[in-house]
C-alpha positions in Angstrom: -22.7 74.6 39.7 -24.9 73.3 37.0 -26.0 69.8 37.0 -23.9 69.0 33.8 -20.8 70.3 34.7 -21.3 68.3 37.7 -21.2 65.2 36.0 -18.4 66.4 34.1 -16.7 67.2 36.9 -17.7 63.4 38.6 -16.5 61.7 35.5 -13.2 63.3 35.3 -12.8 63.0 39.0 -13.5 58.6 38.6 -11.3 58.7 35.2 -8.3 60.3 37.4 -8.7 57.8 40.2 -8.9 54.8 37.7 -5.9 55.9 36.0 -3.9 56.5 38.7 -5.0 53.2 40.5 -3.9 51.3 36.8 -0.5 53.4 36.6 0.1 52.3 40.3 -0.5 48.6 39.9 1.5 48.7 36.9 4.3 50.1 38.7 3.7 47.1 41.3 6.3 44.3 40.4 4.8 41.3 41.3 7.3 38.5 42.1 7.1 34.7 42.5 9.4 33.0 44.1 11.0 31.7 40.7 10.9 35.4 39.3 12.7 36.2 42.0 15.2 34.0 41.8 15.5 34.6 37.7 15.8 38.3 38.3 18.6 37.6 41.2 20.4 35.6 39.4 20.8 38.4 36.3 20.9 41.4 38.5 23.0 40.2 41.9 25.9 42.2 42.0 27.9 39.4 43.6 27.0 37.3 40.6 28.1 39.7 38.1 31.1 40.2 40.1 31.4 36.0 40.0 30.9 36.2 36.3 33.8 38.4 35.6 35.8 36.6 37.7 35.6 33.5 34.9 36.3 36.1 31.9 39.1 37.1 33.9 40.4 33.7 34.3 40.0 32.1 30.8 41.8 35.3 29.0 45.0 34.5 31.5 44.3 30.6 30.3 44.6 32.4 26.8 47.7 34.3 27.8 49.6 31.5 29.3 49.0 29.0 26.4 50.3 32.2 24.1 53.8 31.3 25.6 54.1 28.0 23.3 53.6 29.9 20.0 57.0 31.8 19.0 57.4 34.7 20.0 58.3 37.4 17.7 59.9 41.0 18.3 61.1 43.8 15.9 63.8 45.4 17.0 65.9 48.7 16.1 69.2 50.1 17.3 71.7 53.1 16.7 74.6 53.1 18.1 76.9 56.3 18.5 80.5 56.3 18.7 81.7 58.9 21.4 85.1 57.5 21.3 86.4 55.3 19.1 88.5 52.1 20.1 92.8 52.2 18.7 95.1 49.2 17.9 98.8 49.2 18.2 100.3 47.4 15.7 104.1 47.9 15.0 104.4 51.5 16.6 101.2 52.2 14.4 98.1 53.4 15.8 94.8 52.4 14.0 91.8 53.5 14.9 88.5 51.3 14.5 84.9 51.6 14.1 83.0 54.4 12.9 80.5 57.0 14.1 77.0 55.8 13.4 75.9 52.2 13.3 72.7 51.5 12.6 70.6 48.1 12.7 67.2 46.8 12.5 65.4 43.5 12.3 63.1 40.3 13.3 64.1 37.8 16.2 61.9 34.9 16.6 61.9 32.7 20.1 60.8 29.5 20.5 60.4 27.4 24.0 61.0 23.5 22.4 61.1 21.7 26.3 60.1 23.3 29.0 58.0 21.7 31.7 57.5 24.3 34.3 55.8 26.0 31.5 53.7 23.4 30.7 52.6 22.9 34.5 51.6 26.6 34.6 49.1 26.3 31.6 47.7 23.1 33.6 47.5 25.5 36.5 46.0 28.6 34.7 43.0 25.9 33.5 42.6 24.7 36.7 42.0 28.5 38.0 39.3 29.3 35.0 37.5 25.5 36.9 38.2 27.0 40.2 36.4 30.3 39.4 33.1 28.6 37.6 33.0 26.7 41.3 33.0 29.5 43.2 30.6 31.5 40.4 28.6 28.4 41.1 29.1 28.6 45.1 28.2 32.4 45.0 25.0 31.3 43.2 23.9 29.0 45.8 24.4 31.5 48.4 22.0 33.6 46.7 19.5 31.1 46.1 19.4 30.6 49.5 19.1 33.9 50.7 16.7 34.9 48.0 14.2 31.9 49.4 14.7 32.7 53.0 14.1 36.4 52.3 10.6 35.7 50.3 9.3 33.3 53.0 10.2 36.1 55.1 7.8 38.0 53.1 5.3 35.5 52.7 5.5 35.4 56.7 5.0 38.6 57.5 2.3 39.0 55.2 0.3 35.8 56.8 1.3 37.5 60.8 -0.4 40.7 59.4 -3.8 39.0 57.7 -3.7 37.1 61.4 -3.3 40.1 63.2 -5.7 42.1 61.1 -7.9 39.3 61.4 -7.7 39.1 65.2 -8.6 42.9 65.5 -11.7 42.7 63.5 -13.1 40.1 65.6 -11.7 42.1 68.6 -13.5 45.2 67.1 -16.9 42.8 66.5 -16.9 41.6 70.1 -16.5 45.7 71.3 -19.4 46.4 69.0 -21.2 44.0 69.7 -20.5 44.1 73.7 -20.8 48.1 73.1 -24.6 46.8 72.1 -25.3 45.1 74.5 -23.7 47.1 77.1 -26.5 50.0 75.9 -29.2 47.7 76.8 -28.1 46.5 80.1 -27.6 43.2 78.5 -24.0 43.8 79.7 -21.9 45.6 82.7 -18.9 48.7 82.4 -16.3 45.9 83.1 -17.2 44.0 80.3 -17.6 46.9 77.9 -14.1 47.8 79.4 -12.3 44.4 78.8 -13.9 44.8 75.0 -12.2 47.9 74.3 -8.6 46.9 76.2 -8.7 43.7 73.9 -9.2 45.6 70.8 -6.7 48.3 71.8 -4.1 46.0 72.4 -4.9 43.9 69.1 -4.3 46.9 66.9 -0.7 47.9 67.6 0.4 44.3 66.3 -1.4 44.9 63.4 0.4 48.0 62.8 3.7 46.4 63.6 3.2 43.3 60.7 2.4 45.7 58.2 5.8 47.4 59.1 7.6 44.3 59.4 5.9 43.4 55.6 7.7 46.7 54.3 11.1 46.0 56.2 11.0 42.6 54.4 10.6 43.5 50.9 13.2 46.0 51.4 15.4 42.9 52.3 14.6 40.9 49.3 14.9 43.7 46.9 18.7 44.2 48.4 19.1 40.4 48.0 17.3 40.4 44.4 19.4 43.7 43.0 16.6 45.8 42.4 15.8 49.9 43.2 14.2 50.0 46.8 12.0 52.9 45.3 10.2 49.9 43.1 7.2 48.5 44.4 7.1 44.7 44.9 4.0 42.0 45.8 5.3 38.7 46.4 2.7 36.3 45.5 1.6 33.0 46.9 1.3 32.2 50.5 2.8 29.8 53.4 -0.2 27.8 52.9 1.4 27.2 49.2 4.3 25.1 50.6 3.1 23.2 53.6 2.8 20.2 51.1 6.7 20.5 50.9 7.0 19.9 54.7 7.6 16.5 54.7 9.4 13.4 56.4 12.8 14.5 57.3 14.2 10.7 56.3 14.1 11.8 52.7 17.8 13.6 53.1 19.0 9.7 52.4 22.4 11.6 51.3 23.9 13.3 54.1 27.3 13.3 52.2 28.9 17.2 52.0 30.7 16.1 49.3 28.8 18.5 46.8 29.3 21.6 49.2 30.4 24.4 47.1 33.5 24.9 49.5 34.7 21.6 49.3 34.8 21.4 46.2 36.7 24.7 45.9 39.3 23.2 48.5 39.7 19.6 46.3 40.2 22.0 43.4 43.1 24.1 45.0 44.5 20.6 46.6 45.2 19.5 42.7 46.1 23.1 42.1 49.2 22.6 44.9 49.8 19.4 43.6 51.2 21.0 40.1 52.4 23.6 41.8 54.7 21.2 43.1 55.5 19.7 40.0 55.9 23.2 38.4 58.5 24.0 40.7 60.2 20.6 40.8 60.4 21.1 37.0 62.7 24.0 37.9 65.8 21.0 38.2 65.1 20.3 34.7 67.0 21.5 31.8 65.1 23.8 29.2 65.5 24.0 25.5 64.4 27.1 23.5 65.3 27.7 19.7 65.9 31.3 18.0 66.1 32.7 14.7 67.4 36.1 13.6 67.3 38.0 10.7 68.7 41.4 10.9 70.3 44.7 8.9 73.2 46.8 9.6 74.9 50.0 8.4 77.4 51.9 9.3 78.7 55.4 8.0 80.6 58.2 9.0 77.6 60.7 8.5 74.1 61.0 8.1 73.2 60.6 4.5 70.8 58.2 4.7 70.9 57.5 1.1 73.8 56.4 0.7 73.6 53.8 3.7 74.8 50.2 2.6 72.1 47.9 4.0 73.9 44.6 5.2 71.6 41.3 5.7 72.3 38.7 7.8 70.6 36.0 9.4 71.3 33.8 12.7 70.3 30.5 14.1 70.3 29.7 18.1 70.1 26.3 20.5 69.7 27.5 23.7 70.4 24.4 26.1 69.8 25.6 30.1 70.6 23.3 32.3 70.5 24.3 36.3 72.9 23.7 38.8 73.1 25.8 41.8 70.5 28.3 42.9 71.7 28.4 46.6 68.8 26.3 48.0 66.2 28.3 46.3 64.4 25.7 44.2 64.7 23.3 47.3 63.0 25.5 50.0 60.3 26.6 47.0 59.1 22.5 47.3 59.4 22.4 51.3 57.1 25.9 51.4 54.4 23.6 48.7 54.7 20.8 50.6 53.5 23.0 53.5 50.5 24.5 51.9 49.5 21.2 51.1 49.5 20.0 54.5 47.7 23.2 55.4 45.2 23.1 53.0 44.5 19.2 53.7 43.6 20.2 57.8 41.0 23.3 56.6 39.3 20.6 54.3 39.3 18.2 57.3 38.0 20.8 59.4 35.3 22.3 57.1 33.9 18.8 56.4 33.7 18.6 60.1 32.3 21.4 60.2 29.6 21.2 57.8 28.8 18.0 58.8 28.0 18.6 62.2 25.7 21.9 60.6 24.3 19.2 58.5 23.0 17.2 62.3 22.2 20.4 64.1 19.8 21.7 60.8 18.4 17.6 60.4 17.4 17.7 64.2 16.1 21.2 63.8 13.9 20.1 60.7 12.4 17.2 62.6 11.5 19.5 65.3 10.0 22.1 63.1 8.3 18.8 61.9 6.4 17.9 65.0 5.8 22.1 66.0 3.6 21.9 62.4 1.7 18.7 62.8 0.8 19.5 66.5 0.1 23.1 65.5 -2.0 22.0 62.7 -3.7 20.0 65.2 -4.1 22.3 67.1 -5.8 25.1 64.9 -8.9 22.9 64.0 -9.9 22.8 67.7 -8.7 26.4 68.5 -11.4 27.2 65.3 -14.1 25.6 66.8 -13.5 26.6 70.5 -14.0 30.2 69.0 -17.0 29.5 67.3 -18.4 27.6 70.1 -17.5 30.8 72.7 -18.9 33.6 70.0 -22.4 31.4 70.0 -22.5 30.9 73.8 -21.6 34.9 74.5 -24.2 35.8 71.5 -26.8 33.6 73.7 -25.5 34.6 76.8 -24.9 31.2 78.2 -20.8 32.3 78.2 -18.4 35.1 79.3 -16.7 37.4 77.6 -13.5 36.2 78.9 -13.8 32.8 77.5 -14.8 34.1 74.1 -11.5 36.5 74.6 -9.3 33.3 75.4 -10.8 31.3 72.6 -9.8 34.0 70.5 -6.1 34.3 72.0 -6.2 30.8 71.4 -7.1 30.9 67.5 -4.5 33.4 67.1 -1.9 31.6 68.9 -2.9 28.1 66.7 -2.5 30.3 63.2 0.6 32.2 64.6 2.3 28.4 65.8 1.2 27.0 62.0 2.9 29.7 60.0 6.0 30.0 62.1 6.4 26.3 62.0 6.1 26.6 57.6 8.5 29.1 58.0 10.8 27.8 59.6 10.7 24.2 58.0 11.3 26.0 54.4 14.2 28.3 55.9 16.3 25.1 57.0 14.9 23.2 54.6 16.5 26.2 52.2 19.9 26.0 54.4 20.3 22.2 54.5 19.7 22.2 50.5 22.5 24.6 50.3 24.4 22.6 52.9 24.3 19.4 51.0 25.4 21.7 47.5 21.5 20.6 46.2 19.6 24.3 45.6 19.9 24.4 41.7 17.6 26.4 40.2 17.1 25.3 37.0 14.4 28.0 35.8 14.8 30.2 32.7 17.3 33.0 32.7 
């Protein structure tokens, strides 16, 4: 091969790798913690599903409120004579009617009083509020999960730098004992212990890099995107630990905002005009009706020479109930039941939630004291590690020191991300305990 068309050759060779490295990292999405949260809240399934929910809702607000505008039908009827109706009159037999009677026209209905009608429209509104709050509930749900999915991430991806970092030093020390093994500086069961540490560091390494992959399938599931698209979720533990704070700042431990009390409140008032809906069924109704109509009849078809008679009719229609054999009665005694029913789950959910509220508040306060003694803790586990690499390097310590310093270093950095971790996952429950994870980004 010539010298030029081995250049060539080079120069296409680095313009292929560049260009498939740039199409690559385009392909990349790379995700914050508020894009993912903006791109959850537009692409969750449940969310859309929420979403249609409220449509579905306000058109049967529309529907029901379409029941005090009159109403108004065209009707058409033909009627056919099979056989005609006689009258008797002094030994004479008359026969009346005719063949073919047709009849056509416009009949107009109007409800004027009617008050179980009126407590269903107040009912249908209430359902359109009722699905916004659980719209809004299946939002902070998501939120929640989102969050506790990308500090998943973010977790992974600090256990694997630890764990990569841990078996480079392991693979320093092997060198490096390898080295002085070769010289005599060092004996076989030193050399030995080097190459068992470093062995056993490198399967964990392997394992966070697979537990980074499992994790970002997870949030793309949450988030609602393809699993085939590539995602980098930016930032760091390290990023939050200013959040980690005193646990005294939850002043309001109310649950009053929770999502599923709020739903429960919402279908208490629903009951309660349930109730009045059917106690309206003892009232009397009022509905007017106007009619205007044509009729012909003939003996035959010729259309043509149909007479088209007009006439027009007025209606009152005053209902008033009496007896329904103890339907209307037992209808209130079955409300009066779900309201009693529905008044002991909202007892028992605020219970509930309140003693999830306790158990997350004492968990917080111990992830608390796990991250200021870990942080501690890490500062002297750095320089124990530094001080045992100097005294092997001289000779002056043991291999197994510098091997416990460096367990000890990786434990310290282990303890201090597990303990971010886990304060921003409760912290992430508690918010959506208390009904307080808004996200009030962009969408």
């Amino acid at each position: 091969m010539r010298r030029t068309d081995f250049v060539k050759f080079l120069v296409a060779a680095v313009a292929t790798l560049f260009v498939s490295s740039a199409v690559q990292a385009q392909d990349t999405l790379h995700l914050t913690l508020d894009d993912a949260l903006k791109v959850a809240l537009s692409e969750n399934i449940t969310v859309k599903v929420a979403d249609k929910e409220i449509k579905r809702t306000e058109y049967a607000k529309k529907g029901t409120y379409a029941s005090l505008f009159p109403k108004i039908d065209f009707t058409g009827s033909y009627q056919r004579a099979i056989k005609k109706q006689k009258l008797f009159m002094m030994e004479q037999e008359i026969t009346i009617g005719v063949n073919n009677t047709w009849s056509a026209g416009f009949n107009a209905a109007l409800p004027l009083v009617n008050v179980e009608l009126w407590k269903a429209i107040q009912i249908t509104g209430m359902d359109v509020e009722l699905a916004v709050e659980k719209a809004q509930g299946s939002r902070q749900d998501l939120i929640d999960q989102v969050q506790q999915a990308f500090y998943g991430v973010l977790l992974a991806q600090e256990l694997y730098d630890v764990y990569k970092e841990n078996y480079s030093n392991a693979v320093d020390n092997y060198n490096d004992v390898k080295g002085k093994y070769d010289t005599g500086l060092a004996s076989k069961f030193e050399l030995i212990s080097a190459e068992v540490a470093m062995q056993n560091a490198e399967p964990n390494m392997y394992d966070a890099q697979n537990n980074i992959v499992l994790g970002n399938w997870r949030l793309k599931a949450v988030i609602g995107i393809d699993l085939d698209q590539n995602i980098a979720c930016m930032g760091s533990l390290e990023d939050y630990e200013k959040t980690v704070g005193d646990v005294a700042a939850y002043e309001n431990k109310s649950v009053e905002n929770n999502s599923a009390i709020k739903q429960i409140e919402i279908q208490e008032r629903m009951l309660d005009k349930t109730y009045e809906m059917k106690l309206a069924k003892y009232y009397p109704t009022l509905a007017a009706q106007i009619g205007y109509s044509w009729i012909a009849m003939a003996e035959n078809y010729k259309f043509k020479d149909y007479k088209w008679n007009p006439y027009s009719t007025g209606t009152l229609a005053l209902t008033i109930p009496i007896f329904s054999g103890g339907q209307r009665y037992n209808d209130l005694r079955q409300t009066k039941v779900q309201q009693e029913q529905l008044a002991l789950q909202k007892e028992d959910a605020i219970r509930n939630l309140e003693i999830s509220v306790m158990q997350v508040l004492n968990s917080l306060e111990t992830s608390l004291k796990q991250y200021e003694a870990a942080k501690k803790t890490i500062e002297g586990a750095e320089a124990g590690y530094d001080i045992a690499k100097k005294r092997y390097d001289v000779g002056s310590g043991t291999l197994l020191e510098l091997q416990d310093a460096q367990l000890g270093l990786l434990q310290a950095r282990l303890n201090l991300n597990q303990s971010v971790y886990t304060y921003m996952t409760l912290k992430s429950s508690l918010d959506k305990i208390l009904g307080v994870n808004q996200f009030n980004g962009n969408e």
